[in-house]
VOTI-463070 format. One record per residue (C-alpha): residue in three letters; x, y, z. Coordinates in steps of 0.02 Angstrom, whole numbers. Layout:
N
+------+--------+--------+--------+
: nugu :   east :  north :     up :
+------+--------+--------+--------+
:  ALA :      X :      Y :      Z :
...
+------+--------+--------+--------+
This chain:
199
+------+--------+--------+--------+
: nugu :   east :  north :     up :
+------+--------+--------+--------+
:  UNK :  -4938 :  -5599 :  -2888 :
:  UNK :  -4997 :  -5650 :  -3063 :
:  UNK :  -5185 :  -5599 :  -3066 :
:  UNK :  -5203 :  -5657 :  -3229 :
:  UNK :  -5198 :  -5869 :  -3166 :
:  UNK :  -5346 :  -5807 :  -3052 :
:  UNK :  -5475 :  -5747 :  -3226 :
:  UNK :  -5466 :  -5572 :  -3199 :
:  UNK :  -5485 :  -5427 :  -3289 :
:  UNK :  -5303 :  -5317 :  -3307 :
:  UNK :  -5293 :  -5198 :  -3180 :
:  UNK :  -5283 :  -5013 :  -3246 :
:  UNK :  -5127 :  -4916 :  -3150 :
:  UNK :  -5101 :  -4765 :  -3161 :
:  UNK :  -4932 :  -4694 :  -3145 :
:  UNK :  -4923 :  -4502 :  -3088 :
:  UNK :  -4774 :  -4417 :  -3091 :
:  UNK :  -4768 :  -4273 :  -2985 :
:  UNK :  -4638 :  -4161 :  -3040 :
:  UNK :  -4637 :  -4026 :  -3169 :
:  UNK :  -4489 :  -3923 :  -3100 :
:  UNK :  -4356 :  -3871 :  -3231 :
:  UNK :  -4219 :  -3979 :  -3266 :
:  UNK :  -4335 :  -4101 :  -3139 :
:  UNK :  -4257 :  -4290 :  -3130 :
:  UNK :  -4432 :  -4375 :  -3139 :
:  UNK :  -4398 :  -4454 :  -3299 :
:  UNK :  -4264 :  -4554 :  -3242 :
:  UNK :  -4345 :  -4632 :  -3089 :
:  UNK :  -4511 :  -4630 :  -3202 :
:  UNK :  -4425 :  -4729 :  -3332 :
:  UNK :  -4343 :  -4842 :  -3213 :
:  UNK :  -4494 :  -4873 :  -3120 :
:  UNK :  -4618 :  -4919 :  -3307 :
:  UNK :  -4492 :  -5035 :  -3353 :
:  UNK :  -4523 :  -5143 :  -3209 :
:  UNK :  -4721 :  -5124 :  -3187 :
:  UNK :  -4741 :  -5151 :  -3362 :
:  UNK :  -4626 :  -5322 :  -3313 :
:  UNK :  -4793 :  -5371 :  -3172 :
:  UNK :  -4911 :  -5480 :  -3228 :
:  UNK :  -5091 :  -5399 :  -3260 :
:  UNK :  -5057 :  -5219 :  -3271 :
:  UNK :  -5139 :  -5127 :  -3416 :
:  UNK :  -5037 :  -4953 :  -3355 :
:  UNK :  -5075 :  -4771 :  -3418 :
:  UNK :  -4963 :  -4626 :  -3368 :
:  UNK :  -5010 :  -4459 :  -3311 :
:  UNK :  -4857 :  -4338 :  -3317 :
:  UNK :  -4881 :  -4174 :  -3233 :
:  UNK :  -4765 :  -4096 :  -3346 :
:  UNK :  -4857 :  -4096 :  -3489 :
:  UNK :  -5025 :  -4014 :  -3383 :
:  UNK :  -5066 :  -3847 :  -3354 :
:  UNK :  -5201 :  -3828 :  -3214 :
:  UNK :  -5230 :  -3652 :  -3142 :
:  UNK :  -5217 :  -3658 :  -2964 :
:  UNK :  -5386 :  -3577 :  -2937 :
:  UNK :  -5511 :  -3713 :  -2942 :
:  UNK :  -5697 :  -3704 :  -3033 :
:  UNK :  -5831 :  -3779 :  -3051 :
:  UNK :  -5867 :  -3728 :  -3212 :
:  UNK :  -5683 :  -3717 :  -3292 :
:  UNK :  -5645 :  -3616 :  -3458 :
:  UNK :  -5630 :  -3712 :  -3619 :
:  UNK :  -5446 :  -3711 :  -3617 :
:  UNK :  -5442 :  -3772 :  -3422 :
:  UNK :  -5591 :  -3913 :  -3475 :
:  UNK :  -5464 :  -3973 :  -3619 :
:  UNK :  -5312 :  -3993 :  -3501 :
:  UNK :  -5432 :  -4081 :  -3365 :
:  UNK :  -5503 :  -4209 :  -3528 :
:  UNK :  -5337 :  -4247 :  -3541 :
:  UNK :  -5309 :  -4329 :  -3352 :
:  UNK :  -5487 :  -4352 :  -3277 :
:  UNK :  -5522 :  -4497 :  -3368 :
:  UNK :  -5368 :  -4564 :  -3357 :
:  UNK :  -5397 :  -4549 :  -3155 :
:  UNK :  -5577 :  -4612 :  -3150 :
:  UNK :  -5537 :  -4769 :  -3267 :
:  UNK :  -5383 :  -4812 :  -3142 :
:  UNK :  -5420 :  -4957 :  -3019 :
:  UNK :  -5260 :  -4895 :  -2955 :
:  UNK :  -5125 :  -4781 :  -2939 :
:  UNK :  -4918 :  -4766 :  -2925 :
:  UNK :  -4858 :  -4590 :  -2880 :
:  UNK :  -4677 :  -4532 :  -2927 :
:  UNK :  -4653 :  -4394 :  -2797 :
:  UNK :  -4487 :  -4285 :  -2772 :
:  UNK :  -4466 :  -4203 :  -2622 :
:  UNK :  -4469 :  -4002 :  -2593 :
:  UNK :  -4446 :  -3935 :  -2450 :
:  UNK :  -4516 :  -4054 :  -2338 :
:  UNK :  -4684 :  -4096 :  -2434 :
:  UNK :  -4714 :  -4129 :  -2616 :
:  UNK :  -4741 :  -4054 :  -2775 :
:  UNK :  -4886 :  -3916 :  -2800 :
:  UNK :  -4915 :  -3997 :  -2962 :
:  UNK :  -4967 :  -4140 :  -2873 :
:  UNK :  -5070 :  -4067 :  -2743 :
:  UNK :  -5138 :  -3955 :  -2902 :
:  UNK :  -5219 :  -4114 :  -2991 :
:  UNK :  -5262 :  -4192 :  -2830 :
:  UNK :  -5385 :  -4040 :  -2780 :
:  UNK :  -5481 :  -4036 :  -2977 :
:  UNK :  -5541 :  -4216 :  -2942 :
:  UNK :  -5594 :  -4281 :  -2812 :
:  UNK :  -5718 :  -4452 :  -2861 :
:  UNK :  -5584 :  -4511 :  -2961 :
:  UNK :  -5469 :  -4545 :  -2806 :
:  UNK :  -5594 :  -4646 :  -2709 :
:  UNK :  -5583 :  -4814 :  -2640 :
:  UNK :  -5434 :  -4862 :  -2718 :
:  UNK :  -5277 :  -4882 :  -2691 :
:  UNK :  -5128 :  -4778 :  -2706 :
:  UNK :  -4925 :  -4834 :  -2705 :
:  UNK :  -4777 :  -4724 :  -2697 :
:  UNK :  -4617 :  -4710 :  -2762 :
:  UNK :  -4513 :  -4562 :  -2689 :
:  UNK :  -4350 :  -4492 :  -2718 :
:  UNK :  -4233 :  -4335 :  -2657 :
:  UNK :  -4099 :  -4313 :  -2525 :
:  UNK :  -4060 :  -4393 :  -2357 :
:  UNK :  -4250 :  -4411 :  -2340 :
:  UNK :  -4276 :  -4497 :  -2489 :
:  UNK :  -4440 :  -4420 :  -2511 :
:  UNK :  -4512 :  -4503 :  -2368 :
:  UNK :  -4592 :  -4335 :  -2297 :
:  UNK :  -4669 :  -4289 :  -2456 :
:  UNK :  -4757 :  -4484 :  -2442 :
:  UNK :  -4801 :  -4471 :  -2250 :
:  UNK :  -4899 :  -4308 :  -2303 :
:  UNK :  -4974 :  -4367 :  -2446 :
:  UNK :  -5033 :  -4524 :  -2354 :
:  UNK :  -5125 :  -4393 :  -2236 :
:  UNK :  -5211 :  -4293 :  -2410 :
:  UNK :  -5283 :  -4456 :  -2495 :
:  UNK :  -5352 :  -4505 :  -2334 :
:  UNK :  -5466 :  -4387 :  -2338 :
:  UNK :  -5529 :  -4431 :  -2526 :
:  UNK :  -5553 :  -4597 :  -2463 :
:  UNK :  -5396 :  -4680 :  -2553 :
:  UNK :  -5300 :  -4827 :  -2481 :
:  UNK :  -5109 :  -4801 :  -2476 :
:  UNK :  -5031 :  -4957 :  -2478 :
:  UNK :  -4887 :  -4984 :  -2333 :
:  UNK :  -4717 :  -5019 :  -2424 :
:  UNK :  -4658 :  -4886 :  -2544 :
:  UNK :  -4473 :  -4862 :  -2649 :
:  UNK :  -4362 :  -4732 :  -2614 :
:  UNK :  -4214 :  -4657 :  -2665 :
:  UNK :  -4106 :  -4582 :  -2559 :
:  UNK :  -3979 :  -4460 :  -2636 :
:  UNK :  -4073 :  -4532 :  -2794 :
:  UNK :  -3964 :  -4449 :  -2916 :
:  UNK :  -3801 :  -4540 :  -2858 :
:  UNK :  -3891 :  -4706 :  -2870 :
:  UNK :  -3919 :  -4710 :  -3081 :
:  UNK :  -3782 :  -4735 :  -3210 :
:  UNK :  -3812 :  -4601 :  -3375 :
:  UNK :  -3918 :  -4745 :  -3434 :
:  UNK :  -4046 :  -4699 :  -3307 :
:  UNK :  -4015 :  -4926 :  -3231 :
:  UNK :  -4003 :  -4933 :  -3046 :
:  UNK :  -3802 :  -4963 :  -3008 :
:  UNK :  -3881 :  -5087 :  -2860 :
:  UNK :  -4058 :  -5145 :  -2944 :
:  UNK :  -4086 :  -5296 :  -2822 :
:  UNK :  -4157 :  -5235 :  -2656 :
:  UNK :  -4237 :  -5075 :  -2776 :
:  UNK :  -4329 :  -5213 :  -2881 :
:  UNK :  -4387 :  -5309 :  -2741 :
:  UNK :  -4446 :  -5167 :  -2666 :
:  UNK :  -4550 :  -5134 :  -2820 :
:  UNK :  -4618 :  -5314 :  -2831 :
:  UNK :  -4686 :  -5281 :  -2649 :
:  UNK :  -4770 :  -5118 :  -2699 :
:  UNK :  -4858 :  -5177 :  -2844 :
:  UNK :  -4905 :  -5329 :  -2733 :
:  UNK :  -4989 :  -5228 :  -2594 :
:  UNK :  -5073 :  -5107 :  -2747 :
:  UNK :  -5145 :  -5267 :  -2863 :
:  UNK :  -5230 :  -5350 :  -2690 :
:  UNK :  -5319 :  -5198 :  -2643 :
:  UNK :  -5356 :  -5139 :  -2815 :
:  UNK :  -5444 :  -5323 :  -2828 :
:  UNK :  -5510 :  -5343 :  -2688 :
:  UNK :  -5586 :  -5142 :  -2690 :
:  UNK :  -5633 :  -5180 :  -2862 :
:  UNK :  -5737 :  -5318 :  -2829 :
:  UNK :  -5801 :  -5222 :  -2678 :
:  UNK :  -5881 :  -5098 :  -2795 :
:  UNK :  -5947 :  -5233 :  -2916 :
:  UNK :  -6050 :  -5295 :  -2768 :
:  UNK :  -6082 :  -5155 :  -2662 :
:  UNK :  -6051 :  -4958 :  -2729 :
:  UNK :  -5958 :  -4865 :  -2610 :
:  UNK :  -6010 :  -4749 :  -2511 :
:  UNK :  -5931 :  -4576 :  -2463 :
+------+--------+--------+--------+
């Protein structure tokens, strides 16, 4: 899908990545995954990388200076998206705290867009951790877009230059996603324009 034939404005992604555990393999899928959004027509993408965040996990609504600094460095990031990518491990069946961490402080920023994943861990491939999280943004009103990528036994599938040893069915698969993400995020967008939603 090239929106930019049709006279649109870029779409703003942004890319979340979930993990912040030590020694965490994020950056390779992360990097893996940029490379090829930034290759899809009409993307103006932003990251958000939950490594470099520190949000308490007891939530306010009137946050200390130093929690009100860490939050100006996402929220607008979130509320300018007119979509978002998640890079999710798995842990233990679900997904990162740090994710669910930054999910809880907004709330606004989430709705009526949409939201594509890319998952990675074991046999699973992170697939539980996405099946849940499908469940959370429903509830802030988000659309989660049906196709994701996965990684199954993720680590075995990149060379030490962090390329996919088998990149066509993984690129494809990351074509699709971003497919499914830029129609809703036009189609939401111009939603908005015409009618503000309502939640």
């Amino acid at each position: 899908m090239d929106i930019t034939t049709a006279g649109q404005a870029a779409l703003k992604l942004t890319v979340v990545v979930a993990s912040n555990r030590e020694g965490r393999f994020a950056p390779v899928v992360a990097d893996w995954f940029l490379a090829r959004a930034r290759e899809h027509q009409g993307l103006d993408i932003d990251v958000v990388d939950l490594a470099d965040v520190e949000l308490p996990t007891t939530l306010s609504r009137d946050p200390s200076p130093a929690v009100a600094a860490q939050l100006a460095l996402i929220t607008p990031k979130l509320a300018d998206a007119d979509a978002f990518v998640v890079i999710t491990p798995e842990y233990n069946h679900s997904f990162p705290a740090s994710l669910k961490n930054v999910i809880d402080w907004h709330f606004a920023q989430w709705q009526a867009k949409p939201v594509g994943f890319v998952s990675y861990g074991g046999i699973s491939g992170g697939l539980r951790a996405v099946e849940q999280l499908r469940q959370v943004f429903a509830e802030l009103h988000a659309v989660t877009v049906r196709d994701t990528v996965s990684f199954h036994q993720a680590q075995g599938l990149f060379d030490e230059d962090g390329e996919h040893r088998e990149p066509l069915q993984a690129d494809a698969a990351v074509k699709k996603m971003l497919d499914q993400v830029a129609w809703w995020a036009l189609a939401l967008r111009d939603a908005k324009r015409t009618r503000p939603y309502a939640s």
